[in-house]
C-alpha positions in Angstrom: -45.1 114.2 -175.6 -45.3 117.6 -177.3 -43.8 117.7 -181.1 -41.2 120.8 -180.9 -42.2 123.6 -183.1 -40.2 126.8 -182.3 -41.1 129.7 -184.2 -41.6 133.4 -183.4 -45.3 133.6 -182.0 -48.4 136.1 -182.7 -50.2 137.2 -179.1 -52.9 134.9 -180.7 -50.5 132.0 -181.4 -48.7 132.4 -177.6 -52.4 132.2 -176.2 -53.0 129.2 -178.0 -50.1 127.2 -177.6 -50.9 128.2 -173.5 -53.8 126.5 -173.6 -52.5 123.6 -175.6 -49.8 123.1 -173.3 -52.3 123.5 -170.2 -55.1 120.9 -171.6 -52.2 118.7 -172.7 -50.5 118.6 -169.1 -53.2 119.6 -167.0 -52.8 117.0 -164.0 -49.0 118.5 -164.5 -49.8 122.2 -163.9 -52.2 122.1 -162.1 -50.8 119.8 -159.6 -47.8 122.6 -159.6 -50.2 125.1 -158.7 -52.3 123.0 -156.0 -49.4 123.7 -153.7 -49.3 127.6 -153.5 -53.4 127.5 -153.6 -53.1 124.8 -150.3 -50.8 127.6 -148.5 -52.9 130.4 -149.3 -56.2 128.1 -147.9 -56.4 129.2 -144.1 -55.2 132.9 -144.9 -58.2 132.9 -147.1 -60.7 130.8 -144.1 -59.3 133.5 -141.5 -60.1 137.0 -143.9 -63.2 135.6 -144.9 -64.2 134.5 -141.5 -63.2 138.6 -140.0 -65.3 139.8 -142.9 -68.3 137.6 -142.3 -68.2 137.9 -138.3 -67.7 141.8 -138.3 -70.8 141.9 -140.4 -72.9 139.8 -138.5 -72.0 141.7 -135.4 -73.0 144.5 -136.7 -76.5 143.1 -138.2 -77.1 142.1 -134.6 -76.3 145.7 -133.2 -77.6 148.0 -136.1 -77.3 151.0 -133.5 -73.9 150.4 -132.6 -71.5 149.4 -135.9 -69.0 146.8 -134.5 -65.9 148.4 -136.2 -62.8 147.5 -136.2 -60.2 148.4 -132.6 -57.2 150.5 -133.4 -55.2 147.1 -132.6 -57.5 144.7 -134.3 -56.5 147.1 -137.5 -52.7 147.0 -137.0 -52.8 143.1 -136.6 -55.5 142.8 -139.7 -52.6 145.2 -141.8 -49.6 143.6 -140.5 -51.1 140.0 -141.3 -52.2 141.0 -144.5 -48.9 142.6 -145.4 -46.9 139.2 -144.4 -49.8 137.2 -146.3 -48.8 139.5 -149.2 -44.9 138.5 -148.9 -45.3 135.2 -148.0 -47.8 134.6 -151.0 -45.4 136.1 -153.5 -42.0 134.0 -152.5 -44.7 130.8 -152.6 -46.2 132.4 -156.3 -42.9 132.4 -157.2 -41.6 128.9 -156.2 -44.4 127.6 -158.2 -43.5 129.7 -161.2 -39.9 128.6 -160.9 -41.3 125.0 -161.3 -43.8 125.7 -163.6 -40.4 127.3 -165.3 -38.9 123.8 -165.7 -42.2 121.9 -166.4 -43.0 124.0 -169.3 -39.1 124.1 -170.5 -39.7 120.0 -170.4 -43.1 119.6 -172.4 -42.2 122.9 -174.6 -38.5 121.0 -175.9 -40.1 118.0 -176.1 -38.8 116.3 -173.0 -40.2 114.2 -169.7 -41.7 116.1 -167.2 -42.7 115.7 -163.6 -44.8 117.3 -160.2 -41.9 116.0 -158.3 -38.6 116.8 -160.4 -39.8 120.4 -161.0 -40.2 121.3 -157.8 -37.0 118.8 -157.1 -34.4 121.7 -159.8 -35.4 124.7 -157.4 -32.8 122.8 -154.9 -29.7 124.6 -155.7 -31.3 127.4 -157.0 -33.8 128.4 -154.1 -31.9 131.4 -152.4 -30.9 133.3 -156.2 -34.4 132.7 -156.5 -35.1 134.3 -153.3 -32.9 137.0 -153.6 -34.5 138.0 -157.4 -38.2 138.2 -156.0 -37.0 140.5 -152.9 -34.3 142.6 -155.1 -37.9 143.3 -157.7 -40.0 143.7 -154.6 -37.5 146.3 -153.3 -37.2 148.1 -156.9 -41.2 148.1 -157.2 -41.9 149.0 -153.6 -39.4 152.1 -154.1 -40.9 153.4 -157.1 -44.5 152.9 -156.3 -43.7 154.6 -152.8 -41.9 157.9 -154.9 -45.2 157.6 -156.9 -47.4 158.0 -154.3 -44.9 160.4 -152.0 -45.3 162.9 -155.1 -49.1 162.4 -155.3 -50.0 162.8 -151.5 -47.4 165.8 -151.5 -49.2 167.7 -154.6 -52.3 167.0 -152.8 -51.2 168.9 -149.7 -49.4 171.6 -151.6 -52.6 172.5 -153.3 -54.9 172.2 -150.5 -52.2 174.8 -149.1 -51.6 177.1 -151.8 -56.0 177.2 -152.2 -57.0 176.4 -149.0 -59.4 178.9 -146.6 -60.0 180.7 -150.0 -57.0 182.1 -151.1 -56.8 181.1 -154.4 -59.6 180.3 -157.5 -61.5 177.4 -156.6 -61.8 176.2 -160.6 -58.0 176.6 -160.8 -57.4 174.3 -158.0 -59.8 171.9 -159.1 -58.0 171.9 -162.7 -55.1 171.1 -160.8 -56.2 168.6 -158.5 -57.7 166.8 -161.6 -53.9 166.8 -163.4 -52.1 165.8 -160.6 -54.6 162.8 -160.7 -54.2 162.0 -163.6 -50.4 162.0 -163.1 -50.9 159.8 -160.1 -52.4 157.6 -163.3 -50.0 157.6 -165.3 -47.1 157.1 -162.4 -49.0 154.0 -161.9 -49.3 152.6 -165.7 -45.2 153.3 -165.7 -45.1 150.8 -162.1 -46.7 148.4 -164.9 -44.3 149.3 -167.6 -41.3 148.8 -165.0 -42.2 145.8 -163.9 -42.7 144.3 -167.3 -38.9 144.9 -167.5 -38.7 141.9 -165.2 -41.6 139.4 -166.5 -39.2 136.8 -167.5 -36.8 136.9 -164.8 -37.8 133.7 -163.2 -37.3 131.1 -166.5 -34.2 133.2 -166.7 -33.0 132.1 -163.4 -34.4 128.6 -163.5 -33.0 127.4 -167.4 -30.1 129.5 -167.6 -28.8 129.2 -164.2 -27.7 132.7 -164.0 -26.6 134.6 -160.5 -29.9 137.2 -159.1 -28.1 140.6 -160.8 -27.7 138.5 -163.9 -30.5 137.4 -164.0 -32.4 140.3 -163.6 -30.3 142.3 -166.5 -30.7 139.5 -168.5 -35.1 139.4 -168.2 -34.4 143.5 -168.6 -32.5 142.7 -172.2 -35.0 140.0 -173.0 -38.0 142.1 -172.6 -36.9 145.4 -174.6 -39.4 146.3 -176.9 -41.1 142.9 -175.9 -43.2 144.8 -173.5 -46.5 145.5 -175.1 -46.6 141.8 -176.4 -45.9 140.6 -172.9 -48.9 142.8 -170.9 -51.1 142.0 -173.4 -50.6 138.2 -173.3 -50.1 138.5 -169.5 -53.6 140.4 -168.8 -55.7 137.8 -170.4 -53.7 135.3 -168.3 -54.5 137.1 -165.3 -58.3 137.8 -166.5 -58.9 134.2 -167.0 -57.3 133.1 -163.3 -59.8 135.5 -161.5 -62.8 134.4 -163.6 -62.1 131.2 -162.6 -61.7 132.0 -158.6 -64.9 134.3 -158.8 -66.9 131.6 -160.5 -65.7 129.1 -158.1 -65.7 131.5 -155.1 -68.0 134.4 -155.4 -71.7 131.4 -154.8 -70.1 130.9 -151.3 -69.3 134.2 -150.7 -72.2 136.0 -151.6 -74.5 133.4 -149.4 -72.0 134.0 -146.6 -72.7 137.8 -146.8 -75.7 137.7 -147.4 -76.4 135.5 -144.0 -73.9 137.8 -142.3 -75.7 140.4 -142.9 -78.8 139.3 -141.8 -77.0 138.2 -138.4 -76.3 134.2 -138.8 -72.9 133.7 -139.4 -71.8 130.6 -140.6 -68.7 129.6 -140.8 -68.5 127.0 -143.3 -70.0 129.1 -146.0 -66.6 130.8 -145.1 -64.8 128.1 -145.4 -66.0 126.8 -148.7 -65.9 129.5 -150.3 -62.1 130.0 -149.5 -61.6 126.2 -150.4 -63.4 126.6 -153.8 -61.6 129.7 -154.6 -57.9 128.0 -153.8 -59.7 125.3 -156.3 -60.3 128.0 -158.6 -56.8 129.5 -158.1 -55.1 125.9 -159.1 -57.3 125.5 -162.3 -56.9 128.5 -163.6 -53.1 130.1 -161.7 -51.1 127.5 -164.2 -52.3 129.3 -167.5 -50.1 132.9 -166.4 -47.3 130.7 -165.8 -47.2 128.7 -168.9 -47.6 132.1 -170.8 -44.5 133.9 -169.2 -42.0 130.8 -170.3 -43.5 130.7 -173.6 -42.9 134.9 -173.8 -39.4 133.9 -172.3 -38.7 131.3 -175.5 -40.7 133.8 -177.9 -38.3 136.7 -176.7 -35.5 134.5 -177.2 -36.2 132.9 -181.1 -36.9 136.5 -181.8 -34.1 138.2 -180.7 -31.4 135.4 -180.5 -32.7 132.8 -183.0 -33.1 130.1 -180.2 -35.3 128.4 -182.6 -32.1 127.3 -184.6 -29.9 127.0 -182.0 -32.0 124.3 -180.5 -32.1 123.0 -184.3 -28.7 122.3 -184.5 -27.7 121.2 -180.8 -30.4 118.3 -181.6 -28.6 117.4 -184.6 -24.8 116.6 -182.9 -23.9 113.5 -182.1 -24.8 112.4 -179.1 -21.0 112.9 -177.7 -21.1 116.6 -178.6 -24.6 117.4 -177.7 -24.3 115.7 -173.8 -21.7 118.6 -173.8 -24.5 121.7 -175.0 -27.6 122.4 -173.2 -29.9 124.1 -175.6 -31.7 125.5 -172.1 
């Protein structure tokens, strides 16, 4: 069992205790994460497998490219988009357990596959309606981002189209509003940070979605740098792991595609080690955002002594107090 040491943590320190936490509990984690990585398995067999087939057809026909039909498009979009969906709300329930696992081991407490999955109950459709009220907020914003981008484009290509304006002025301009498209999307990051911790929130303080939300928002003020920072080397290390694991497979299966033999269990490995990849590695981010959620807290609410003294009632008092 982990010895509880709360104290306010350097990005450094946080990154450390993540991967003390993750070699410590590993069959823990990464048994939370096996279950999203086993759901996203035959999305991943079916897009590698209409990669790898589309390239082979079109080895075997060099003179006529086998690409894509206007339907096979719309159905390769529309899957993709519900993969997307259904892939986040799954993320998301193993983040909500991975929530109470790491509240368990982090406070010094029991913890189990089984009974962290087992505290979503209760709590599944709050946690539901946070993921789709931030998906709405993001998909909003990044949608007036792009809107204002794709209409700049147009209005210069109208103001300077058929030469009716200076060239070099309307490059200049084209070049700004890029870089503004840039910087729209670097503030999507910035916005979404706002709501990093929203998911511990929801799972140890049992707070209702709007709550819940304003609470992560409150939590993460001037938290933000601190939390991207630890977040992106999270993220880093989970893809290294799935292109290590993945990217052997994939590259033979192209590489065979492309000279016309398809094979599909080159296809299917590589999806299978990749979803391998995805469990090592996909724990490590979620550790990191509950420790950022008990770092915001000792920071800015002295949680650290709080838990102090609820662990030092008597046992009649403290069954009374959660600290979490």
């Amino acid at each position: 069992m982990e010895p509880v040491d709360l104290k306010p943590l350097s990005l450094g320190e946080l990154l450390d205790r993540t991967f003390r936490l993750y070699r410590n509990h590993f069959f823990l984690f990464v048994g939370i994460m096996a279950i999203p990585a086993a759901v996203w398995l035959p999305f991943n067999v079916l897009l590698l497998s209409f990669q790898g087939s589309v390239l082979s057809a079109t080895a075997t026909n060099p003179g006529k490219p086998a690409l894509p039909t206007p339907t096979e498009i719309t159905g390769l979009a529309a899957g993709m988009f519900a993969v997307i969906v259904l892939s986040g709300l799954v993320y998301s329930i193993a983040v909500a357990a991975a929530s109470c696992a790491v509240a368990d081991v982090y406070l010094g407490r029991a913890a189990t596959i089984r009974g962290s999955y087992g505290r979503i109950h209760g709590r599944f459709w709050r946690l539901i309606g946070v993921i789709l009220n931030i998906l709405l907020r993001m998909f909003g914003l990044m949608l007036a981002v792009m809107g204002l981008f794709v209409g700049g484009m147009a209005a210069i290509g109208f103001l300077f189209g058929a030469g009716r304006g200076n060239p070099v002025f309307a490059v200049l301009l084209a070049l700004g509003l890029f870089f503004a498209y840039v910087a729209g999307l670097f503030f999507c990051v910035y916005f979404w940070l706002r709501y990093a911790v929203s998911i511990p929130v929801l799972m140890i303080e049992n707070l209702g979605v709007l709550a819940t939300i304003r609470r992560s928002v409150g939590l993460t003020q001037g938290r933000r740098g601190h939390i991207f920072l630890a977040l992106l080397v999270a993220v880093i290390i989970a893809y290294a792991g799935i292109f290590v694991l993945q990217m052997p497979f994939t590259i033979a299966m192209l590489i065979s595609s492309a000279q016309g033999h398809w094979s599909q269990w080159l296809a299917f490995a590589a999806a299978v080690f990749g979803s391998i990849g995805s469990a090592l590695t996909g724990p490590i981010s979620m550790i990191a955002i509950v420790l950022l959620y008990y770092d915001s807290r000792i920071r800015k609410e002295a949680f650290d002594l709080q838990f102090m003294l609820s662990s030092l009632e008597p046992p009649r008092a403290a069954s009374t107090v959660s600290p979490v």
